[in-house]
Steps between C-alpha positions, in 0.01 A plus 500: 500500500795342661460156624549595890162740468287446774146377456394883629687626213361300270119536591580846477644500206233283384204723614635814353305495249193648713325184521175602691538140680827539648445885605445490838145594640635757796819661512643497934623851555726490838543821652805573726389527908185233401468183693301408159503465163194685346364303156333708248175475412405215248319564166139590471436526877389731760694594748235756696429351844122515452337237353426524132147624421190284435440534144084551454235247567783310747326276719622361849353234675329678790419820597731522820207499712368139428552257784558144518361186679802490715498851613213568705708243747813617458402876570332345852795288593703684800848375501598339826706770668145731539 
């Protein structure tokens, strides 16, 4: 490489060799009209808006329906503009 190469040229140059640590995780597509940049989707994840499924025997840490001390109080509290 010539000596007035630019440190983007070399890293390039450098990484050609499909080094899995200098790919890039997402690729940004731009599409023409966008306000935005869209990034692709990274390895191994979901993109589906819903979230994932609990795998069996999951456990949460209450029910939904289990109340604390604090909220017997805070369900009779009016706020001051009733």
């Amino acid at each position: 490489m010539p000596e007035h190469a630019s440190a983007l040229d070399r890293a390039s140059a450098a990484g050609s060799a499909a080094d899995p640590a200098t790919e890039p995780r997402q690729s940004v597509v731009k599409s023409a009209g966008a306000r935005r940049a869209r990034l692709t989707p990274a390895p191994n994840t979901d993109t589906s808006p819903e979230p994932p499924a609990r795998e069996e025997g999951g456990q949460t840490t209450g029910d939904g329906s289990s109340t604390s001390a604090n909220d017997a109080r805070l369900r009779q509290d009016k706020p001051p503009h009733w």
